[in-house]
C-alpha positions as CSV (number, residue, x, y, z in Angstrom):
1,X,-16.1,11.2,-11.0
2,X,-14.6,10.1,-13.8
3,X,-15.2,10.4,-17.6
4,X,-16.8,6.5,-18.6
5,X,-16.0,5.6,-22.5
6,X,-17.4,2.3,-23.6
7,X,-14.7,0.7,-26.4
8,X,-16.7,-2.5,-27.8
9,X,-19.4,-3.8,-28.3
10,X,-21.2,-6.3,-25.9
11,X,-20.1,-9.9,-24.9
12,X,-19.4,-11.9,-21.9
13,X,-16.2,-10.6,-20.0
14,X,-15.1,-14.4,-18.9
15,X,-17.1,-17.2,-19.9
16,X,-16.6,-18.9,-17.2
17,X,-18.9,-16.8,-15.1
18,X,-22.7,-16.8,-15.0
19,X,-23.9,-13.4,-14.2
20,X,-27.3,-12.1,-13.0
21,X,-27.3,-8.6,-14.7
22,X,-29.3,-5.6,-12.3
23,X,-29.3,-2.3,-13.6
24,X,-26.1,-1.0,-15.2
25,X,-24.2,-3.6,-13.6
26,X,-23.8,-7.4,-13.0
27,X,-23.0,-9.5,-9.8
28,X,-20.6,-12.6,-11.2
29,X,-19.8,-15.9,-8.9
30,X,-16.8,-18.2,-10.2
31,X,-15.7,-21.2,-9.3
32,X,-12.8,-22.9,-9.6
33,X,-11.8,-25.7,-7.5
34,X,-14.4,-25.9,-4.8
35,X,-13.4,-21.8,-4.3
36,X,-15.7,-19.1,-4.5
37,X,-15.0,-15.5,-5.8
38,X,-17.6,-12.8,-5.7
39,X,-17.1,-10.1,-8.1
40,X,-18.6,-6.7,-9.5
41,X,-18.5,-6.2,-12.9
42,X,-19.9,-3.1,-14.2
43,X,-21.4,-3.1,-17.4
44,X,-22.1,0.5,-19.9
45,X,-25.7,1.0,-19.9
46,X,-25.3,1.4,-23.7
47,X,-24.9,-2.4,-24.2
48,X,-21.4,-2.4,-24.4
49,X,-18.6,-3.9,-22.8
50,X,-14.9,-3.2,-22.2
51,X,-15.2,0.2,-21.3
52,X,-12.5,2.2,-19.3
53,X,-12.8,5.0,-16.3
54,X,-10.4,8.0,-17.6
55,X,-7.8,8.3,-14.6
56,X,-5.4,9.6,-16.7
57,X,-5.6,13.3,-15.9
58,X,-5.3,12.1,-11.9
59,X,-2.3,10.2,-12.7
60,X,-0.6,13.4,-14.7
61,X,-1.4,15.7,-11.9
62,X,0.4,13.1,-9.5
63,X,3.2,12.5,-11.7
64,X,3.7,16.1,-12.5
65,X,3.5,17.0,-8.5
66,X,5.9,14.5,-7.7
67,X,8.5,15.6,-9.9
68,X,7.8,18.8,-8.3
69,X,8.7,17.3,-5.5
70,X,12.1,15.9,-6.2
71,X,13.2,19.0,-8.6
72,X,13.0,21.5,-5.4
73,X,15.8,22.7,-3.8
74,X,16.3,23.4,-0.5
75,X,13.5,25.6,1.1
76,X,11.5,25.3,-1.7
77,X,9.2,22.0,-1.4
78,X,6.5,24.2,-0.1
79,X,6.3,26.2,-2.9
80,X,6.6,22.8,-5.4
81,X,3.7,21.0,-3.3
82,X,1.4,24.0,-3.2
83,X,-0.2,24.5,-7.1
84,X,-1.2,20.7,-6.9
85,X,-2.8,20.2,-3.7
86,X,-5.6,21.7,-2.3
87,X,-6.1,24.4,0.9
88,X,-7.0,21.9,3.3
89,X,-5.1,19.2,1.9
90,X,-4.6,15.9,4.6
91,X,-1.7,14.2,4.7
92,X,-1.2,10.8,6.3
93,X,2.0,9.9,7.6
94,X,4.2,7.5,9.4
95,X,5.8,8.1,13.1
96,X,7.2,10.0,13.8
97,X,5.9,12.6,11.3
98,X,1.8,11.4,12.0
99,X,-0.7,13.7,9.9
100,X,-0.2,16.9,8.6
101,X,-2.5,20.0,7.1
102,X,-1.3,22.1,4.2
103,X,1.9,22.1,1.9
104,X,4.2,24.1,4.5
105,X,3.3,21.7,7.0
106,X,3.8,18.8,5.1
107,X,7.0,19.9,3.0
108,X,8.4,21.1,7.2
109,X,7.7,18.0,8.7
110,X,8.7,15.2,6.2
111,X,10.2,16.5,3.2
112,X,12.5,19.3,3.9
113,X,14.4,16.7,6.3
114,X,14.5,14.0,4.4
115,X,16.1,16.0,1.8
116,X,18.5,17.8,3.1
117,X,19.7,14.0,4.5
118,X,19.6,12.1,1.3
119,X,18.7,14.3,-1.5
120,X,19.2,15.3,-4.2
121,X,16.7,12.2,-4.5
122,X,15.5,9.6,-7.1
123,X,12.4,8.2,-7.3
124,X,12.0,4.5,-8.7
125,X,8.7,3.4,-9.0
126,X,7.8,-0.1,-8.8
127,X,4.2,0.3,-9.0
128,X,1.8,2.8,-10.5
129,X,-1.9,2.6,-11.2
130,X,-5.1,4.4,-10.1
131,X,-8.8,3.6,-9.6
132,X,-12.0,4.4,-8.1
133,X,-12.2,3.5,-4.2
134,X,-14.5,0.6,-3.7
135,X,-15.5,2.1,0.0
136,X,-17.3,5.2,-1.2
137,X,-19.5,3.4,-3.8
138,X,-16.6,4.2,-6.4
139,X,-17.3,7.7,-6.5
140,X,-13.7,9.0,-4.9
141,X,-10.5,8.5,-7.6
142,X,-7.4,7.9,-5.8
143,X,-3.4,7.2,-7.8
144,X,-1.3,4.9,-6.1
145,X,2.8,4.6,-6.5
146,X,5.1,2.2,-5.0
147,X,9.0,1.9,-4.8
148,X,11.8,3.4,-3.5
149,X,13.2,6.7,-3.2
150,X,17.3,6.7,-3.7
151,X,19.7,9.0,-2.2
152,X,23.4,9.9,-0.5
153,X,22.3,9.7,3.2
154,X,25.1,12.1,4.4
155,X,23.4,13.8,7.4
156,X,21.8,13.3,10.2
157,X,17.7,12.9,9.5
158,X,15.1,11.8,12.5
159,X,18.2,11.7,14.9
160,X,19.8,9.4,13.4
161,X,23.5,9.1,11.9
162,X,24.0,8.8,8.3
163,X,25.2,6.2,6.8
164,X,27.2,7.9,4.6
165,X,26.5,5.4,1.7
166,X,23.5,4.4,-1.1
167,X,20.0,4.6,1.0
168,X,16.9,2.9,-0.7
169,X,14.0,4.0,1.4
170,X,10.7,2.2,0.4
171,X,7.6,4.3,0.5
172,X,4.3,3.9,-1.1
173,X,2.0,7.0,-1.4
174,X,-1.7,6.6,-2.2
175,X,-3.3,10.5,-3.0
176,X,-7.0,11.5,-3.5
177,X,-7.4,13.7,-6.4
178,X,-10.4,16.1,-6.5
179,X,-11.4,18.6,-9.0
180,X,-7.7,18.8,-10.9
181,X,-5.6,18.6,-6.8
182,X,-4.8,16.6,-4.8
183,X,-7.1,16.8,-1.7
184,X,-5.4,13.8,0.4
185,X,-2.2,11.9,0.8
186,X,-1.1,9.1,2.9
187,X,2.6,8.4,2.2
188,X,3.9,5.5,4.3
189,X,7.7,4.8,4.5
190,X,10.1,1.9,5.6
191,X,12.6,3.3,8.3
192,X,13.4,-0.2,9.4
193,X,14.2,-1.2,6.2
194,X,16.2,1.6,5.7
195,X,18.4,0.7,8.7
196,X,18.5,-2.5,8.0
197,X,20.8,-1.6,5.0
198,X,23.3,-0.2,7.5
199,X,23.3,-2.9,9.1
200,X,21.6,-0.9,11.9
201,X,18.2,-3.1,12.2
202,X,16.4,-2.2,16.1
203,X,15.2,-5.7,15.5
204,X,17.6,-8.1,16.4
205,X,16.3,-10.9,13.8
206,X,13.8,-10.7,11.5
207,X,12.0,-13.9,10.9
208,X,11.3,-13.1,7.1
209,X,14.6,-12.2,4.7
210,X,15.7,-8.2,4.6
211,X,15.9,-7.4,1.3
212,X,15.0,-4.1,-1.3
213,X,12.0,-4.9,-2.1
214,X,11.7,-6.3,-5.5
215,X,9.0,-5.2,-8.0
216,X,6.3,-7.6,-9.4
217,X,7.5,-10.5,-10.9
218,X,6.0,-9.5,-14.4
219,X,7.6,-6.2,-14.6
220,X,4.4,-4.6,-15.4
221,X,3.3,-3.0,-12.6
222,X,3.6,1.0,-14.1
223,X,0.3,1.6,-15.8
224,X,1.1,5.0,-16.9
225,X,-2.1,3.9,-19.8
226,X,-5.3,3.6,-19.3
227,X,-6.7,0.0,-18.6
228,X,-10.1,-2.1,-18.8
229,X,-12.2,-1.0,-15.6
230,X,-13.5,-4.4,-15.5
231,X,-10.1,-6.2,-14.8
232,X,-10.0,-3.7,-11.7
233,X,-13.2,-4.2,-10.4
234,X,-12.0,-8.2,-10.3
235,X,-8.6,-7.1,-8.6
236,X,-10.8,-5.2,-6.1
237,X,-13.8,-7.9,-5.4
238,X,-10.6,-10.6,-5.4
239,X,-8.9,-8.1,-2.7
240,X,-11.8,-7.6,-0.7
241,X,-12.7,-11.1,-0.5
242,X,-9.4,-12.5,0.9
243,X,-9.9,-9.5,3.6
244,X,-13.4,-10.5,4.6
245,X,-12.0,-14.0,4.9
246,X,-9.3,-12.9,6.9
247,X,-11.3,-11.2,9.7
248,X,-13.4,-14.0,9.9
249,X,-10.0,-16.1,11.0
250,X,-9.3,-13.2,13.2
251,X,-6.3,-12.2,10.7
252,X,-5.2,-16.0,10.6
253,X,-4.2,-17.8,7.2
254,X,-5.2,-21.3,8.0
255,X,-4.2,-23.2,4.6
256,X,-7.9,-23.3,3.3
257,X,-7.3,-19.6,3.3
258,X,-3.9,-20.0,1.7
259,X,-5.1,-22.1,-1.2
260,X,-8.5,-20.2,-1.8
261,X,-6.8,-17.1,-2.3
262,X,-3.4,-17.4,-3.3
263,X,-1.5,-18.6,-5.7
264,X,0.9,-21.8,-4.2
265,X,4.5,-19.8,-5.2
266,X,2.8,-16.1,-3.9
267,X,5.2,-13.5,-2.5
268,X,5.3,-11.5,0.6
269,X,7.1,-8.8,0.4
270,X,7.3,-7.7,4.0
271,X,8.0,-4.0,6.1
272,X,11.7,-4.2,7.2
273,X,11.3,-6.2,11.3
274,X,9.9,-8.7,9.6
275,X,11.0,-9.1,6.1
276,X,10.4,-10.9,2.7
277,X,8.7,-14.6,2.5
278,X,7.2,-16.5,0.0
279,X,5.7,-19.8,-0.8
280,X,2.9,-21.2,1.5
281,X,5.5,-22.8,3.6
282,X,8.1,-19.8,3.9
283,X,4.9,-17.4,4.8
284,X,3.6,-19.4,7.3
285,X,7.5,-20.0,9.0
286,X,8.2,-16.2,7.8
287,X,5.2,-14.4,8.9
288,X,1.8,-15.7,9.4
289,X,3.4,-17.8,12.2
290,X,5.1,-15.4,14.1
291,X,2.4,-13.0,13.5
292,X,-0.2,-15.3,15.1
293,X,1.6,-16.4,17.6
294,X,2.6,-13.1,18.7
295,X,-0.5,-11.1,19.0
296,X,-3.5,-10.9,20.1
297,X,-6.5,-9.8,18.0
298,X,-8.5,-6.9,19.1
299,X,-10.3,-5.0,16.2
300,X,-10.3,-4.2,12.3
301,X,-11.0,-0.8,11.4
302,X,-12.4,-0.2,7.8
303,X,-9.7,1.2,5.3
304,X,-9.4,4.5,4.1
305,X,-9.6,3.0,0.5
306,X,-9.0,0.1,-1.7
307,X,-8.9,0.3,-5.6
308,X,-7.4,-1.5,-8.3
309,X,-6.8,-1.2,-11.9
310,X,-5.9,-4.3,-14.6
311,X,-4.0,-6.9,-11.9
312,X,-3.0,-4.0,-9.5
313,X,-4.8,-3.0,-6.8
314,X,-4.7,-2.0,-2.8
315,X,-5.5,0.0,0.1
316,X,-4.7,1.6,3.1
317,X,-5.4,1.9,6.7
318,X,-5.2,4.3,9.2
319,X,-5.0,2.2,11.6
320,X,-6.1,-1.3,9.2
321,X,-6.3,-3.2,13.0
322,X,-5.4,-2.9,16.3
323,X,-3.4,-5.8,18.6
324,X,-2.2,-6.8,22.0
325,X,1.4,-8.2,21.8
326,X,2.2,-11.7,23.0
327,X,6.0,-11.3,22.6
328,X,5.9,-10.0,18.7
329,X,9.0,-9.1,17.8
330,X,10.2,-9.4,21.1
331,X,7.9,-6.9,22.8
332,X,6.7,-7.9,26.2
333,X,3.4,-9.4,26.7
334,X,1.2,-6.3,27.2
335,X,-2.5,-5.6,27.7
336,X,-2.3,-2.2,25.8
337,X,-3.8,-2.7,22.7
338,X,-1.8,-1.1,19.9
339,X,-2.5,0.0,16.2
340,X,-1.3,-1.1,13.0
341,X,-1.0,1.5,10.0
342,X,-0.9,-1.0,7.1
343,X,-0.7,-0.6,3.5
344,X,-1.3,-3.8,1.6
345,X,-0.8,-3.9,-2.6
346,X,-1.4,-6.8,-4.6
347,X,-0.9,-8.1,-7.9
348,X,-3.2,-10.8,-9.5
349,X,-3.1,-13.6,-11.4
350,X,-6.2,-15.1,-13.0
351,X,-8.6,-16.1,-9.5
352,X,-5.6,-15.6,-7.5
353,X,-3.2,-13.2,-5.5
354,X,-0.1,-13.9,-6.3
355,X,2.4,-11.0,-4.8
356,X,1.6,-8.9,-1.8
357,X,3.9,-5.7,-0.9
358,X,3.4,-4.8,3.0
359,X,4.1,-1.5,4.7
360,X,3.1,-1.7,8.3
361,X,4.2,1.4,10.9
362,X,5.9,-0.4,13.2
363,X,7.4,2.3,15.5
364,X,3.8,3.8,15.7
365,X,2.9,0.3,16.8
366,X,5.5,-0.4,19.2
367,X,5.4,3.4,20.7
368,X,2.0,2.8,21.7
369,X,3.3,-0.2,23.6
370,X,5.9,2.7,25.4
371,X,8.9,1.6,23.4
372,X,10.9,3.8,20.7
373,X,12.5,1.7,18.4
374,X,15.0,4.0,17.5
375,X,15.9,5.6,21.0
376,X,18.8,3.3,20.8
377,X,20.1,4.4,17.3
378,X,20.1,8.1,17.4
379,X,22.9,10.6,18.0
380,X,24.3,11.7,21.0
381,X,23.1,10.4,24.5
């Protein structure tokens, strides 16, 4: 776990919350506008406040693997991934590469490929931060990057034809770091999207705008420094929260959700199928709508993890939930239920979420519903 340093002396984090202090930490309830968020806001048992988790040798392992990573050649990802990651190391992945055990088998199944299709690649992070996962009692540390991965995509790679031109393929990787390695990745990747740029798109219309996927709106989403833990744990309690209010409206956004929550111009930046929407009204006509209409609600499963640090935070699922289609997407109506891999980061603004970026393993979805979204895009018959 994490070196703790306290920075300053003891005050009230936000004076607009009253706090009932229990041990070394406090439970705060604000309220703003008949709304209600519940957070937890550790405090140093020294008497201090403002105090900071040291994540800063998890995020120089991760940065130091990844560019690794994209310095290897040919036949040699292997040998890049292997100093930083542990023996048993887990990787989670999208279909069709699913999960993997140990550098070889990782660096064979996804990155060897992808390479020799687009690379040499560069990375171009949107979104960097790390944090201590809210799901184990924040004992686990996890690091968290977000953006795009740019490269020539001049062969063939997953069957299908290159494109011959610019590729920007959106990924978001989340890895656990454990005594100095990396014990577990899950490294979720936009396909769609990808095609999409080639004009190439399985999905005949999206209802949300196909775009890159911009980065936040404050262009401060790389937190390479260290940051107040406290302003995490609020991203996190914020986070968690919207998602408990969520299941409760069997994934629906009714506006009372909307307005709780969010802030009124918030931005959902969506997994290529569905695409980009934002404002309250463009969501619900862009994706809440659809979404809703089109599926049925079966189950949540619990995430992997969620974590935040300053305004950042997020988490993964492996599956997050599992549906019956309705006719999403134009699937048939179909009484297999089907599950979603989702990744869901966030930035905040004061009491509210105010940018959302969405991955969401649609061709795992839909092949569980016996139909390859990319059968009709590959090479050859």
């Amino acid at each position: 776990m994490p070196t703790v340093h306290c920075i300053a002396t003891r005050r009230t984090i936000n004076a607009r919350f009253g706090a009932l202090r229990n041990g070394g930490f406090r439970m705060t309830r604000s309220f703003r506008n008949g709304s209600c968020l519940t957070s937890l806001t550790w405090w140093c048992r020294s008497q201090r406040r403002g105090w900071m988790a040291d994540h800063q040798a998890a995020k120089a392992l991760v940065l130091k693997a990844n560019a690794a990573i994209d310095a290897a050649g040919p036949g040699q990802t292997a040998a890049a991934i292997g100093p930083f990651v542990t023996d048993t190391y887990l990787w989670h992945g999208m279909h069709p590469f699913h999960e993997q055990t140990g550098a070889a088998a990782v660096a064979a199944a996804f990155w060897e490929p992808l390479k020799t299709a687009m690379g040499p690649m560069q990375r171009r992070p949107d979104i960097f931060f790390a944090g201590l996962s809210a799901l184990d009692g924040f004992r686990s540390t996890w690091v968290v990057e977000m953006g795009h991965m740019m490269g020539l995509w001049n062969a063939e790679w997953l069957g299908l034809a290159p494109a011959r031109k610019l590729g920007f393929l959106r990924y978001c990787e989340f890895h656990r770091v454990q005594d100095g390695q990396i014990a577990e990745t899950a490294h979720y990747i936009d396909i769609l999207n990808l095609l999409a740029q080639t004009g190439r798109s399985p999905v005949a219309d999206t209802t949300g705008l196909s775009v890159l996927s911009p980065g936040p709106r404050t262009h401060d989403g790389l937190l390479y420094g260290a940051h107040d833990e406290a302003e995490g744990r609020t991203t996190v309690a914020l986070i968690t929260a919207m998602i408990t209010d969520l299941r409760a409206n069997k994934v629906g956004s009714p506006m009372q959700h909307m307005t709780r929550f969010w802030t009124p111009d918030m931005t959902w930046i969506g997994p290529g199928g569905i695409g980009t929407s934002g404002f309250f009204e463009g969501y619900r006509r862009g994706h809440s709508g659809p979404f809703e209409d089109g599926l049925d609600y079966v189950t949540h499963t619990e995430h992997v993890t969620r974590l935040g640090e300053g305004m950042y935070g997020g988490f993964f699922g492996y599956p997050s939930l599992t549906m019956r289609s309705k006719g999403f997407m134009g699937l048939p109506p179909s009484d297999t239920p089907a599950d979603m891999r989702i990744v869901d980061l966030y930035r905040r603004a004061g009491d509210r979420l105010a940018e959302n970026w969405i991955f969401i393993d649609l061709p795992h979805f839909f092949a569980m519903q016996g139909v390859d979204l990319l059968a009709g895009l590959s090479i050859g018959p």
